[in-house]
C-alpha positions in Angstrom: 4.1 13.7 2.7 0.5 15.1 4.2 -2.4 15.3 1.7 -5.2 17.2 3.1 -8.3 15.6 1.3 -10.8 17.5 3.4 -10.6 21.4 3.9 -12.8 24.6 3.8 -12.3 28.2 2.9 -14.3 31.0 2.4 -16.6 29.6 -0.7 -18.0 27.5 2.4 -20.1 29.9 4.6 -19.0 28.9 7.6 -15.1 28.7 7.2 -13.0 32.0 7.5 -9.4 31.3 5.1 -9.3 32.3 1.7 -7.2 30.1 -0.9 -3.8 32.6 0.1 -4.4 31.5 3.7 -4.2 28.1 2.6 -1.3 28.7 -0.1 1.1 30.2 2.5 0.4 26.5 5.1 1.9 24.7 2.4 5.1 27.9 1.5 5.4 26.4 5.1 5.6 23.1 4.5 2.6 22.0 6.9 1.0 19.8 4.1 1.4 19.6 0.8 -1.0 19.1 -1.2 -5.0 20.0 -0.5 -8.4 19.0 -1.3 -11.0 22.0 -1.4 -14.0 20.3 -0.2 -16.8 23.3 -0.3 -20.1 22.9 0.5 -22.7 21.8 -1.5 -26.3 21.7 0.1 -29.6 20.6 -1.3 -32.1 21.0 1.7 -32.7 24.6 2.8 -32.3 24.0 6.4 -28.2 23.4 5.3 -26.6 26.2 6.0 -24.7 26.5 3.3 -27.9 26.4 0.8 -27.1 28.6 -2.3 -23.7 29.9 -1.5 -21.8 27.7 -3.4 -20.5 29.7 -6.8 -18.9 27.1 -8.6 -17.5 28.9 -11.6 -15.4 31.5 -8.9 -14.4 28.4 -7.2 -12.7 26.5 -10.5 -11.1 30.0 -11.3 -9.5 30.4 -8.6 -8.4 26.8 -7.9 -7.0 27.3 -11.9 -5.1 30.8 -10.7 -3.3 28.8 -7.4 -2.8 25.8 -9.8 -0.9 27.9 -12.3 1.2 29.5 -9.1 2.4 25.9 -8.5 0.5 24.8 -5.7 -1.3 21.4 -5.6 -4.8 22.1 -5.0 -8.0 20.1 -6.1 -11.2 20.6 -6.3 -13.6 18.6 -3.9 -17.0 18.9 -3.3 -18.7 18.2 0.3 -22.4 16.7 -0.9 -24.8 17.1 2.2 -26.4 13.8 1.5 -29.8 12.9 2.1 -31.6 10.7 0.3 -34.5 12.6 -0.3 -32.4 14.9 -2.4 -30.7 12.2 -4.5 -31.9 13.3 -8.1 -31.0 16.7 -7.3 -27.3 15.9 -6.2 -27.2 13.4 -9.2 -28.2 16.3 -11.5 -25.7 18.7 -10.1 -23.1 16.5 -10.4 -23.8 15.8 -14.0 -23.4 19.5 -14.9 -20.7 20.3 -12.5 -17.0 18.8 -12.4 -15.2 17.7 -9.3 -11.6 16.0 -9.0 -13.4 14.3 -6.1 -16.9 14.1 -4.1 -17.4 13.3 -0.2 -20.3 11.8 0.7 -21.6 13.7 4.6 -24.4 12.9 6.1 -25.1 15.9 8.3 -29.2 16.1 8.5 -31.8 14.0 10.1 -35.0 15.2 10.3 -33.6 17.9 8.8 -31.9 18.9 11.8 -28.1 19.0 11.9 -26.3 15.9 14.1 -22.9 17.4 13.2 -23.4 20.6 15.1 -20.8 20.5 18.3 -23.9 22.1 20.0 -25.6 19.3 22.1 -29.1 18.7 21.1 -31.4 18.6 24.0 -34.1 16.6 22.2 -32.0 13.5 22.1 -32.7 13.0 25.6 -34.7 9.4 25.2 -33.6 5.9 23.9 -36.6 6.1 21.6 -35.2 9.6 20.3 -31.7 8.6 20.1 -33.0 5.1 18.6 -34.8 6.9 16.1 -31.9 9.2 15.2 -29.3 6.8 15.2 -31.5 4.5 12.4 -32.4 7.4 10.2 -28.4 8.4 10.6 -27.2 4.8 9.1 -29.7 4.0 6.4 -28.5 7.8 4.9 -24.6 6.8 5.1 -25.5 3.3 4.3 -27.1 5.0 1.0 -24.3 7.1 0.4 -21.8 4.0 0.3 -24.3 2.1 -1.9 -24.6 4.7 -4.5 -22.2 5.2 -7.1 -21.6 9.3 -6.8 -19.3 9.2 -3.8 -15.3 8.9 -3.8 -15.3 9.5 -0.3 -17.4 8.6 2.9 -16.7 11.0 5.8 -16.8 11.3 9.1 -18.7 8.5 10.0 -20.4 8.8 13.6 -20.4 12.4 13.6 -23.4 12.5 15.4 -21.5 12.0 18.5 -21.1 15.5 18.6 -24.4 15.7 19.3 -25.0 13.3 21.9 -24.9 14.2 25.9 -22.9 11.6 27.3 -25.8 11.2 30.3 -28.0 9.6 27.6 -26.1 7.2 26.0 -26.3 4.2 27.9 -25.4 0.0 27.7 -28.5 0.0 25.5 -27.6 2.7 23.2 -24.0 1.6 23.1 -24.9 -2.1 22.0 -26.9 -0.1 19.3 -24.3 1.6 17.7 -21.8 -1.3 17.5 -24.5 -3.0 15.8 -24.8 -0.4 13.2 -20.8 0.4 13.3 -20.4 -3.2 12.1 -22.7 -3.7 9.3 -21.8 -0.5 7.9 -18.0 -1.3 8.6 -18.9 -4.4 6.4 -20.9 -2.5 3.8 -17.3 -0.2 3.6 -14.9 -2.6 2.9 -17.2 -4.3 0.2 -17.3 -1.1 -1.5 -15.1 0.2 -3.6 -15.3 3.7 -1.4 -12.5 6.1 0.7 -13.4 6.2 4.5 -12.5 9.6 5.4 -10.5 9.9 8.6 -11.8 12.8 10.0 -9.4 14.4 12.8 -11.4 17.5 13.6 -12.8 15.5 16.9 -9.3 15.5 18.1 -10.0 19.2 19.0 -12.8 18.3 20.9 -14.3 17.0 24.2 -14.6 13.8 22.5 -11.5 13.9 21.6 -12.2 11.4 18.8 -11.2 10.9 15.2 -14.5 10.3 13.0 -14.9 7.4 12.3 -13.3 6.4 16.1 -10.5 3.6 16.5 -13.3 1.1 17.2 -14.8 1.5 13.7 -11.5 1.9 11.6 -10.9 -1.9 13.4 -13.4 -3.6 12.2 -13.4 -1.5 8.7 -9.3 -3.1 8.6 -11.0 -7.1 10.0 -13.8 -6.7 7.0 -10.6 -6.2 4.5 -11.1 -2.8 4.1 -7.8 -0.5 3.1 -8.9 2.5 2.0 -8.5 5.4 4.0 -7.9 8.8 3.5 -7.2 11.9 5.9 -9.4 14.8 6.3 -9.0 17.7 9.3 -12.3 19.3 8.2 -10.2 22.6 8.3 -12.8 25.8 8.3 -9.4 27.6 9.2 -6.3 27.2 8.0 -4.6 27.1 11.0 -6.2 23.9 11.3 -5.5 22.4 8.4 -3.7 18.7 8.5 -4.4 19.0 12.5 -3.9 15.7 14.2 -2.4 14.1 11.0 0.6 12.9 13.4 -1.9 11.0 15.8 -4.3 9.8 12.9 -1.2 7.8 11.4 -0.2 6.5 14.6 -3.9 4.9 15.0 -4.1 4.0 11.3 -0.5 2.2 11.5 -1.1 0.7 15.1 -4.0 -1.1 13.6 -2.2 -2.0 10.3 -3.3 0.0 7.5 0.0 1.4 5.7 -1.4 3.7 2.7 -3.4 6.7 2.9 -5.1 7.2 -0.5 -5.3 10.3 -2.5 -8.8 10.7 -4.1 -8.2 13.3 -6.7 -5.7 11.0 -8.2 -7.5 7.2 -8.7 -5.3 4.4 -7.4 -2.7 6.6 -5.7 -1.7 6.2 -2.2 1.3 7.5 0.0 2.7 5.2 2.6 2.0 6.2 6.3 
């Protein structure tokens, strides 16, 4: 049984699959349940800053609900801590089965963008980056408005290989283990995030390394997201996520719409 707990269509700017797309992956037996995760964006350099029409998006969740398929409603908070009253006061006035907690902006410019950034070409500008990165997710898992954490390390994306050296690399271990700690002391989902499979990193976010220490700290919780923008995409790389997941020795991946459920890998 595949639960899709992080997935995009076409009330998210940049995904192209509407909720039939989506209905017809599950008529195929591909997943079977999935969590609509739209964007929600506070800073105007987002790029999905004002699209969001909530009210359309609960009606038509309702209409594929009544059909009989099982679909939630998510919501993807671009977090930054700046914004926090503003995503508190949103969420007050707007019910979600679930919320995931991205961190996507620093400086607000996007590290998540599969577009290498050229100005991350120093240690002191990676340094700088990968700080202001950590404290924002680190935030996010402190807080209490966040069901899920997602894609932690995303910002490899970013990153040319040619600048990330020993130094850099001690770095994020560093910062991979305190915040593995912080996540298994919380009572927070990590999000195992398999769209990096499709990519030169060829990666699940967080990577194998991080879900490691995550499973040494105690943590359990785990959830799988393919960050689908189309459904052909959607549960991609579920097959190699549980392999990873079980090979280190988790054995449930939790459903977040539903508190305390989990299905065995």
């Amino acid at each position: 049984m595949k639960y899709d707990t992080h997935v995009h269509s076409t009330f998210s700017p940049d995904a192209v699959s509407t909720f039939e797309d989506y209905s017809r992956k599950i008529d195929e037996g591909k997943v079977c349940g999935i969590g609509f995760t739209e964007h929600v964006d506070f800073l105007p350099e987002c790029g999905a800053y004002g699209f969001f029409d909530y009210n359309a998006f609960m009606e038509k969740i309702n209409e594929y609900r009544n059909k009989g398929y099982e679909f939630h409603a998510g919501a993807e908070i671009d977090y930054v801590k700046s914004v926090e009253e503003e995503i508190k006061t949103h969420l007050q006035f707007h019910s979600y089965e679930y919320t995931i907690c991205s961190v996507h902006m620093i400086n607000r410019i996007s590290v998540s963008n599969s577009k290498k950034r050229e100005d991350l070409n120093t240690d002191a500008a990676i340094l700088d980056m990968l700080e202001k990165y950590y404290n924002e997710v680190y935030s996010g898992v402190k807080n209490g408005m966040f069901d899920i954490i997602a894609h932690i390390g995303i910002y490899r994306r970013s990153l040319k290989e040619e600048y990330v050296n020993e130094k850099i690399e001690l770095v994020i271990k560093e910062y991979d283990n305190e915040l593995a700690k912080a996540c298994a002391n919380s009572d927070k989902i990590i999000e195992v995030n398999s769209s990096g499979l499709n990519s030169p990193i060829a990666s699940t976010f967080p990577n194998v390394d991080f879900l490691k220490l995550y499973y040494e700290y105690g943590g359990r919780k785990v959830s799988m997201g393919s960050d689908a923008h189309n459904a052909e995409n959607v549960a991609f790389g579920f097959d190699i996520v549980e392999d990873i997941l079980r090979e280190i020795g988790f054995r449930y991946i939790y459903i977040p719409w539903e508190k305390g459920r989990t299905v065995k890998i």
